[in-house]
C-alpha positions as CSV (number, residue, x, y, z in Angstrom):
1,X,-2.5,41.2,-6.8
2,X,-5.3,42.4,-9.1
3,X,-8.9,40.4,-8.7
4,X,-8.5,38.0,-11.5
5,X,-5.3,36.5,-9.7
6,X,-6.4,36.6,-6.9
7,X,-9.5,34.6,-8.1
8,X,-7.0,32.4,-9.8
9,X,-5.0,31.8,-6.7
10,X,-8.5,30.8,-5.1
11,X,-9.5,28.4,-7.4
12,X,-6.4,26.6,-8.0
13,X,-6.3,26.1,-3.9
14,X,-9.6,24.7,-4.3
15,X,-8.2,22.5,-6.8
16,X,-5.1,21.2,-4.4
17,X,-7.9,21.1,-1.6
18,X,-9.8,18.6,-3.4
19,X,-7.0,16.3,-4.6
20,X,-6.0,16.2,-1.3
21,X,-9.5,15.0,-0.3
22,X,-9.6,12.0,-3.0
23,X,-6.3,11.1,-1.9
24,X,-7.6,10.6,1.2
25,X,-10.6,8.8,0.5
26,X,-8.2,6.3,-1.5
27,X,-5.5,6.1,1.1
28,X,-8.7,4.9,3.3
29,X,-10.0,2.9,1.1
30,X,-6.4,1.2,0.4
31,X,-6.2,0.8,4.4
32,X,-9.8,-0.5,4.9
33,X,-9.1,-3.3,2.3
34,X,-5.8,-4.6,3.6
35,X,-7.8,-4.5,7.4
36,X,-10.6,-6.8,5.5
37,X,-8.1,-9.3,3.9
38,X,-6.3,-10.0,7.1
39,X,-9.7,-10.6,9.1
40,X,-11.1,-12.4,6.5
41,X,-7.8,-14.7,6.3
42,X,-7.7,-15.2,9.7
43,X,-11.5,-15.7,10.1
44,X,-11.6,-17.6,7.0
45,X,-14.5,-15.4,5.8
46,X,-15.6,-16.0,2.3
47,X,-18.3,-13.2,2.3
48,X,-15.7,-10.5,3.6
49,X,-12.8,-11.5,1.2
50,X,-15.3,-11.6,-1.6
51,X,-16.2,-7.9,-0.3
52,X,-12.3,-6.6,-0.6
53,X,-12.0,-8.2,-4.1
54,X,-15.0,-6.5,-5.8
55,X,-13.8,-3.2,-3.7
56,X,-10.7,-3.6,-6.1
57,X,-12.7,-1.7,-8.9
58,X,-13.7,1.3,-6.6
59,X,-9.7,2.5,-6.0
60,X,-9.5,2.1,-9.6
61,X,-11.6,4.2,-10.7
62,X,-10.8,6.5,-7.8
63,X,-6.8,6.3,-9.4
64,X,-7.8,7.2,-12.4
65,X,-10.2,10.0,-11.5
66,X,-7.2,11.4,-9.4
67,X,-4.7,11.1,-12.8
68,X,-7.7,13.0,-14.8
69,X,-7.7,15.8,-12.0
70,X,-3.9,16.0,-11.8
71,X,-3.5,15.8,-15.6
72,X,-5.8,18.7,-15.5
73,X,-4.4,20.8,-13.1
74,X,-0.7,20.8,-14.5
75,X,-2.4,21.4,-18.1
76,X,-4.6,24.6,-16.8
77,X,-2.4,26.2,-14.2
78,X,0.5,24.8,-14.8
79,X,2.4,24.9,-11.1
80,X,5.5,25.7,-10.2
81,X,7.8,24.9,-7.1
82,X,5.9,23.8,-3.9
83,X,2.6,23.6,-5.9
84,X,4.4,21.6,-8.7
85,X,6.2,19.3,-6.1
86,X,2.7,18.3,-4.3
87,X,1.2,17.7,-7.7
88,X,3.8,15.7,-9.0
89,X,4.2,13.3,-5.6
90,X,0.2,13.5,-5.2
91,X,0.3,11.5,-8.7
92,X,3.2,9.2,-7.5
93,X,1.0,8.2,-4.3
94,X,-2.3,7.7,-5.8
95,X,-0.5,4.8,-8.1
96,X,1.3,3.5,-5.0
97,X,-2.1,3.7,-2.9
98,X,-3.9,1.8,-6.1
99,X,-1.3,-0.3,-6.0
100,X,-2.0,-1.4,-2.7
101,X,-5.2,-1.9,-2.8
102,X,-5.1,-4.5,-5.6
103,X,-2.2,-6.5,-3.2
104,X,-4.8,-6.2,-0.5
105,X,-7.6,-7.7,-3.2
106,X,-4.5,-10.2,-4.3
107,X,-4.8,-10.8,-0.8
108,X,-8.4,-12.0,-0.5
109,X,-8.3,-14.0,-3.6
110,X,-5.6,-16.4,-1.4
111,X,-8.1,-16.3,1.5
112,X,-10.7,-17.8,-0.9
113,X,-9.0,-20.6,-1.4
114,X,-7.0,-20.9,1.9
115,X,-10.8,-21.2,3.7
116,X,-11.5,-24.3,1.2
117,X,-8.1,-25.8,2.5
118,X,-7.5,-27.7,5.7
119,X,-6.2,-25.6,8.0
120,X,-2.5,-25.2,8.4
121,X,-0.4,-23.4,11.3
122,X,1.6,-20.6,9.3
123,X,-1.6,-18.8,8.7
124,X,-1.8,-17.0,11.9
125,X,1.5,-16.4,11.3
126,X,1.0,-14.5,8.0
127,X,-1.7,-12.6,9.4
128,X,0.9,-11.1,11.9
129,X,2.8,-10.1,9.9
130,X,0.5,-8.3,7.8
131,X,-0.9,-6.6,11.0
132,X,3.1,-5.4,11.2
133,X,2.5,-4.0,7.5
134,X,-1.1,-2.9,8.1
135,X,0.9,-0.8,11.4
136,X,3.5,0.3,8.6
137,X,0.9,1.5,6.2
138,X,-1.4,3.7,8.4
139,X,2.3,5.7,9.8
140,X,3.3,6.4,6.2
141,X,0.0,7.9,5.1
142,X,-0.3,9.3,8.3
143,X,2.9,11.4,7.3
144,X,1.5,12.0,4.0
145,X,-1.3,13.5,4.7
146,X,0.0,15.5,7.4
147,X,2.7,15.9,5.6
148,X,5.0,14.9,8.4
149,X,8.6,14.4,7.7
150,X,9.5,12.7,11.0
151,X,6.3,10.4,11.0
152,X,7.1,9.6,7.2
153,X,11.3,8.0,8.2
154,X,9.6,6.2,11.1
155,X,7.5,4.3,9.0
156,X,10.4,3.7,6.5
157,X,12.1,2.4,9.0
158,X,10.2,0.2,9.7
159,X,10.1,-1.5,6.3
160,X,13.3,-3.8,7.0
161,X,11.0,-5.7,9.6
162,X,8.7,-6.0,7.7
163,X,11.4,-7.9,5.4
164,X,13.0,-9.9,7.8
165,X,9.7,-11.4,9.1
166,X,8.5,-12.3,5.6
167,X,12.3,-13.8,5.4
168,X,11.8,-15.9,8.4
169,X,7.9,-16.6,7.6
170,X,9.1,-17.7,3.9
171,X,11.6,-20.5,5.6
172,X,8.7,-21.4,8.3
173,X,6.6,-22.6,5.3
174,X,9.0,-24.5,3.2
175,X,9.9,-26.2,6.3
176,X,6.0,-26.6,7.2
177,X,5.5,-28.0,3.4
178,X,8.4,-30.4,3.7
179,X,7.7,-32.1,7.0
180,X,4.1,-32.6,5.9
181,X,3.8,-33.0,2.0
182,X,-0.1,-33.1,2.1
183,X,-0.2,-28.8,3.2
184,X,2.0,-27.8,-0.5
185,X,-0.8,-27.0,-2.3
186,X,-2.4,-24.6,1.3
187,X,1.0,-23.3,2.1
188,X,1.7,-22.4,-1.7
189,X,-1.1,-19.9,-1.4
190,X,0.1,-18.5,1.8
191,X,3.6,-18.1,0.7
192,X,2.0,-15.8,-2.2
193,X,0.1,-13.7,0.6
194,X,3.0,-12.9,2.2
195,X,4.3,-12.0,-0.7
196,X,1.7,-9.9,-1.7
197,X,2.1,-8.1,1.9
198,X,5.6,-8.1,1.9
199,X,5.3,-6.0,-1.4
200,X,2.5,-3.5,0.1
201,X,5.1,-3.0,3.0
202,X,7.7,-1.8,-0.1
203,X,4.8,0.5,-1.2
204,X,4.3,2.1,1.8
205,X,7.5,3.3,2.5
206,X,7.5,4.6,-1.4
207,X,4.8,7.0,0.3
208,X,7.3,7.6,3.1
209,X,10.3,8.3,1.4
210,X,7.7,10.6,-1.6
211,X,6.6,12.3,2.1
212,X,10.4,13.0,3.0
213,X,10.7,14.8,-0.8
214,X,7.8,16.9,-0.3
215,X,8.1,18.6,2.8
216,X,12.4,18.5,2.5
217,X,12.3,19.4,-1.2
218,X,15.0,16.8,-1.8
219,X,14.9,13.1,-2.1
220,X,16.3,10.7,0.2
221,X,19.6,9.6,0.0
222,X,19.9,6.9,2.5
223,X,19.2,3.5,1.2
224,X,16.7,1.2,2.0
225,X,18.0,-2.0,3.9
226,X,16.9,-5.0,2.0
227,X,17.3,-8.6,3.2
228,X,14.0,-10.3,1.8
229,X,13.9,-13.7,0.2
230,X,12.2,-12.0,-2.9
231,X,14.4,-14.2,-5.5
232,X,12.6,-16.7,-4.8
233,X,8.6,-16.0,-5.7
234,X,7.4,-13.6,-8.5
235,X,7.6,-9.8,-7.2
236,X,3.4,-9.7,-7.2
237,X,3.3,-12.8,-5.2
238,X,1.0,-14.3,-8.1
């Protein structure tokens, strides 16, 4: 290898070094937001969901300075293989991970309202569930940024829980709306956070199964298990 490849080499590692870093910061910042939504749901904290909404606008401009540095990368050096693979799924999981973070913000918004609400029983029972996702979430990008294989299929395993408790949670609120007419308007909003939760548990395990690709070098084959009630409510949950 003559100096100016090797210099090459060195710099485009660089390159893959720091796209691995913002990744990470976004994957945290993703995670920290979904964290804050739940507490401020179940805490009924104004201030905090406030917080996570205007967050939103950080982990989009982090996205898009991820796409700029990608977009760059495949334009100047032009990987191939391996390198092309990480590039290629590193793109795919920043929009996933941005993604995420406006559900989490999505998320907030609902607490805003819920905490100007009476307060109705099925809210602790959301915010269970989202710990289940928040649980789901931190094992996929665990496996991404390891990148784990093994670590990645146990957290896409654990997506079809996720479903069935938004399934059962989705009948325990219709049921909690009937038998009391006066929660429809607190329990609508609900309903749309576990939506929004239920569809950050689908993203997640996009990371898993994007984490499988890169370190197998072949997609997943098995399907994923779906029983959710997702007919029923607009796929954002808005």
């Amino acid at each position: 290898m003559t100096g100016d490849e090797h210099h090459i080499m060195k710099s485009f590692d660089s390159e893959l070094q720091h796209l691995h870093a913002d990744l990470a910061r976004l994957a945290g910042q993703a995670e920290s937001q979904l964290a804050d939504a739940l507490k401020a749901l179940a805490e009924r904290d104004d201030e905090l969901a406030t917080r996570v909404v205007a967050a939103d606008d950080q982990a989009d401009r982090l996205d898009q300075h991820i796409n700029d540095s990608i977009l760059r990368v495949l334009a100047l050096r032009a990987p191939v293989a391996d390198d092309l693979r990480a590039v290629v799924t590193a793109l795919r999981v920043s929009t996933e991970l941005e993604r995420i973070a406006d559900l989490a913000a999505n998320v907030a918004k609902r607490s805003l309202v819920l905490s100007h609400s009476g307060d109705v029983q099925p809210v602790r029972a959301v915010v269970r569930m989202g710990q289940v996702v928040l649980a789901l979430l931190k094992r996929a990008l665990d496996g991404y940024l390891a990148p784990d294989a093994e670590a990645a299929m146990a957290a896409w395993s654990q997506d079809q829980e996720v479903d069935d408790l938004y399934s059962s949670l989705f009948r325990e609120i219709l049921t909690y709306m009937m038998e009391d007419p006066r929660t429809i308007t607190p329990c609508t909003q609900l309903m749309f956070a576990a939506k929004n939760l239920e569809r950050i548990g689908d993203h997640a395990t996009n990371i898993a199964e994007m984490t499988y690709y890169l370190v197998k070098g072949t997609p997943l084959r098995e399907p994923r298990p779906k029983h959710d009630v997702s007919a029923y409510i607009g796929r954002d949950g808005s």
